[in-house]
C-alpha positions, 0 to 999 in steps of 0.5 A, spaced: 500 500 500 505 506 501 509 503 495 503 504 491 500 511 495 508 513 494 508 511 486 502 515 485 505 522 489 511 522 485 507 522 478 503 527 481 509 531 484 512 530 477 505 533 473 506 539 478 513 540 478 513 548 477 508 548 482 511 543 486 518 548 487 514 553 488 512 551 494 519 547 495 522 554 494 517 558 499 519 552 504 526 553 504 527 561 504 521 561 511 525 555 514 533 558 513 531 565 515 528 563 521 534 558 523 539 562 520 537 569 525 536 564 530 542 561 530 547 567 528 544 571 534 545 566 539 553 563 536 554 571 535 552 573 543 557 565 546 562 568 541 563 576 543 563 573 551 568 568 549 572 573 544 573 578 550 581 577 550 579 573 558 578 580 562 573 581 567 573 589 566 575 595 563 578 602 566 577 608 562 575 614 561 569 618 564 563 615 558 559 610 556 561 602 558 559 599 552 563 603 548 569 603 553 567 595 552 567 595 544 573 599 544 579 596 548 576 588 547 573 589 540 577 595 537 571 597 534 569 606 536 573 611 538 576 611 545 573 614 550 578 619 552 584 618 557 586 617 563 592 619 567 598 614 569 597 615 576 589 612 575 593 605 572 598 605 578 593 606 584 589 600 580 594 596 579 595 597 587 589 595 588 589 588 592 581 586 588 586 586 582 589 580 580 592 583 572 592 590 569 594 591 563 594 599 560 593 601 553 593 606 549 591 608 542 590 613 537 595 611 531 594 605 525 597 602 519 593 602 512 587 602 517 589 597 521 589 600 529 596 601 532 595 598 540 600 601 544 601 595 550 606 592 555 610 585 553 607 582 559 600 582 556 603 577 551 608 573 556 602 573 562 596 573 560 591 568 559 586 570 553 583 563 554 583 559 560 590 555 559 592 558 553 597 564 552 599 568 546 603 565 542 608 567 536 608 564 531 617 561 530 622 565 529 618 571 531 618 574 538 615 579 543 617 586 542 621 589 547 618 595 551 623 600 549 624 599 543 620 601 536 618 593 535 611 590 532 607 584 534 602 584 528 596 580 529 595 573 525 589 576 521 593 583 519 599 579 517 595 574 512 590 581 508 596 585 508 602 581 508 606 584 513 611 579 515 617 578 520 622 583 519 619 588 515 619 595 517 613 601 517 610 608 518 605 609 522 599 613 521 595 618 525 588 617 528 585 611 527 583 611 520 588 612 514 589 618 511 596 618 507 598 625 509 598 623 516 604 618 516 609 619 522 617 619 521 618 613 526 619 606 523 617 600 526 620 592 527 615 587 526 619 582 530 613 577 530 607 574 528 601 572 532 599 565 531 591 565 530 586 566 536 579 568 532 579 573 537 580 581 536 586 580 538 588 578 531 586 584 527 590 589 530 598 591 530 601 591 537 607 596 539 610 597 547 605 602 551 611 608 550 611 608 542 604 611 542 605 615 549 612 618 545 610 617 537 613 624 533 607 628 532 604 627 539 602 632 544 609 631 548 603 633 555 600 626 553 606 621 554 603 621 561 597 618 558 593 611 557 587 609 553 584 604 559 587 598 563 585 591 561 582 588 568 581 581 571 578 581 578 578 577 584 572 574 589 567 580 589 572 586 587 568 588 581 563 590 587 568 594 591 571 598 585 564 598 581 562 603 588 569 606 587 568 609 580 562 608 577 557 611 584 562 615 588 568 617 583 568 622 576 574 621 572 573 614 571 568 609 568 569 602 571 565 597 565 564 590 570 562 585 569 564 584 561 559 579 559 553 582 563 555 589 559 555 585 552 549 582 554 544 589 554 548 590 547 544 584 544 538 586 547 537 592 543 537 587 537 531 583 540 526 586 534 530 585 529 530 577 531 523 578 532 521 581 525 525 575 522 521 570 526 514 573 524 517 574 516 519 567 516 513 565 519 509 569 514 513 566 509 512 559 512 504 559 512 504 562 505 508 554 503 503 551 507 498 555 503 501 553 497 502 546 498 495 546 500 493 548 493 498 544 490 493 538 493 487 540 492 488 541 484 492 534 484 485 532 487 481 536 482 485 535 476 485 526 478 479 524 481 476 520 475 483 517 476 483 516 483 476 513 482 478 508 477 484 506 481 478 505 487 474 501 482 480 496 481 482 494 487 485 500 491 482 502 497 482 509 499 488 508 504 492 508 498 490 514 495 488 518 501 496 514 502 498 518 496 496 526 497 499 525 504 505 522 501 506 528 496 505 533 501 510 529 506 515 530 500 514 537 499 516 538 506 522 534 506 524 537 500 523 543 503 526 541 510 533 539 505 532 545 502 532 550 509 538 547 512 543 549 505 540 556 506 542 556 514 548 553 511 549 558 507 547 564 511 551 562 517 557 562 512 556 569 509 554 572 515 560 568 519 565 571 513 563 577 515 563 578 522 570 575 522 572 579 516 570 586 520 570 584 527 575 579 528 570 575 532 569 566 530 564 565 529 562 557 530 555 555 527 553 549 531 548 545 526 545 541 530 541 543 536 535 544 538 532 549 534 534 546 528 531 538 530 524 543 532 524 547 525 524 541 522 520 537 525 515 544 525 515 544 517 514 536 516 508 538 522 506 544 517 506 539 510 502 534 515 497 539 516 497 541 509 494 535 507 490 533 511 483 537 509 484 534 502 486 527 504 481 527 508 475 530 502 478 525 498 476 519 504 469 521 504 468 522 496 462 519 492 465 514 488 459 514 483 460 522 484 468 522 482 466 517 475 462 522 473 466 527 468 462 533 469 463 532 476 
């Protein structure tokens, strides 16, 4: 009987190809859509919190915590302002402190952004529990008082910079070829990849930005903000210090909590998506519903006359939810090479501009219900018309002008 009833549907769907991929079509967009937004918000909020450089806080100028956030992990913004040498060192001192790192910023190289830090953070620091920096042999980490590069991994790949080449930096944070410095930087080494911002920006000592030629010599004295990791419950202690009682500086804790309130603000942009590709979704089971009814229409004498000869009705009812199953599985097949496809381009994207990895889990929950969710809708879809088709007049189904 099903391979009989599956025969029958795949002549029919044969008979109705335009229509059948039509229907197909409208499928697959509304279920890659919806898993496409769904997924790349939920990879791109776990992969921002993972590609924080493993920092609890950041210290910075007076201003928003968010942007203070964006700027010093993700290199993305302006900075804030500055903050004076001394506000480093008495953080640092501070016993809820268990590493501090100071930066500084203001210079690029062909549009990459020129970060000014100390060794330690690369000889030190953990940016991911158990791993530090790396680079890549034969290369090194610079030399706080000399005019040395470590060039992120990504860097090096688009432009090409590699160990022992030499070059100017340039004022500001975007490249304009009349703003070159005089002074002439080492890359003495490359960073093996992260998938963190860290690889798409150039690193020198802290003192090469501070005392670059061209530079306010009243801002040596002067750093961006100070990469955080905290201990126990400091970040409350120092949130009060800075945050509520002070007004010089801005104490951005807890980093992933901060991160967090960013991809709220894009809740309606996920909902819109959810409610087109809902749209769209009904509107293919729309489809497939005329697409039965037609078959039905366009068939019934055959069905009549298969009924005459034997067949009982489960075999043709069998055939209309056969057709309607296939189209819904096309359309299944369908959504995840869309999903696929999305998630690559928008993970090309964001690692291209922002320099974060974005890794795309494929199965999970919300791909294994999507799924399921369309054959459900082609099993809805067919079920008014097998159900007509049951409870038809054999006698009323031979007749031609019937």
């Amino acid at each position: 009987v099903m391979s009989v009833s599956f025969k029958l549907a795949w002549r029919a769907l044969r008979q109705n190809l335009l229509t059948t991929w039509i229907a197909v079509f409208t499928i697959s967009l509304s279920g890659g859509l919806f898993m496409g937004a769904w997924k790349t918000k939920q990879s791109v909020k776990v992969a921002f919190a993972q590609s924080a450089g493993g920092f609890d806080a950041v210290l910075g100028a007076r201003g928003s915590q968010l942007q203070l956030v964006l700027n010093a992990l993700f290199h993305m913004e302006n900075s804030p302002g500055n903050l004076a040498w001394e506000q480093y060192e008495a953080i640092q001192s501070h016993p809820g402190v268990s590493e501090a790192y100071p930066f500084a910023l203001g210079d690029n190289y062909l549009g990459y952004r020129l970060v000014g830090t100390t060794s330690s953070l690369f000889a030190k620091h953990e940016w991911k529990p158990g791993k530090k920096y790396q680079v890549k042999k034969p290369g090194r980490i610079f030399s706080d008082s000399a005019k040395e590069a470590l060039v992120g991994a990504q860097v090096a790949a688009e432009i090409g910079l590699k160990l022992g080449d030499k070059f100017h930096p340039y004022h500001g944070l975007e490249y304009h070829p009349d703003t070159k410095h005089e002074d002439v930087y080492l890359v003495v080494g490359i960073l093996e990849g992260t998938g963190t911002p860290a690889d798409q920006v150039i690193w020198i000592p802290l003192k090469g930005v501070q005392m670059m030629e061209g530079h306010d010599p009243a801002a040596a004295n002067f750093i961006s903000g100070v990469l955080l990791n905290l201990k126990g419950s400091s970040g409350l202690v120092l949130d009060v210090k800075y945050n509520k009682q002070g007004d010089r500086a801005t104490l951005a804790w807890p980093v992933p909590a901060i991160l967090s309130s960013f991809f709220n603000r894009f809740a309606w942009l996920e909902r819109t998506i959810a409610a087109l590709a809902l749209l769209m979704a009904l509107v293919g089971g729309l489809i497939i519903l005329a697409t039965l009814r037609s078959t039905m229409h366009e068939r019934r004498r055959e069905f009549a006359v298969l009924r005459c000869i034997g067949a009982g009705r489960s075999v043709v009812t069998g055939s209309i939810i056969w057709q309607s199953m296939l189209i819904s599985l096309a359309g299944v097949i369908g959504s995840l090479l869309i999903y696929l496809f999305l998630s690559q381009v928008f993970s090309i994207l964001i690692r291209s501009q922002i320099g974060v990895n974005m890794g795309l889990p494929f199965l999970d929950k919300t791909i294994l219900f999507t799924s399921l969710g369309i054959l459900v809708l082609g099993l809805i879809s067919a079920w008014l018309p097998a159900r007509k088709l049951y409870c038809s007049n054999l006698q009323e189904s031979l007749n031609p002008h019937g």
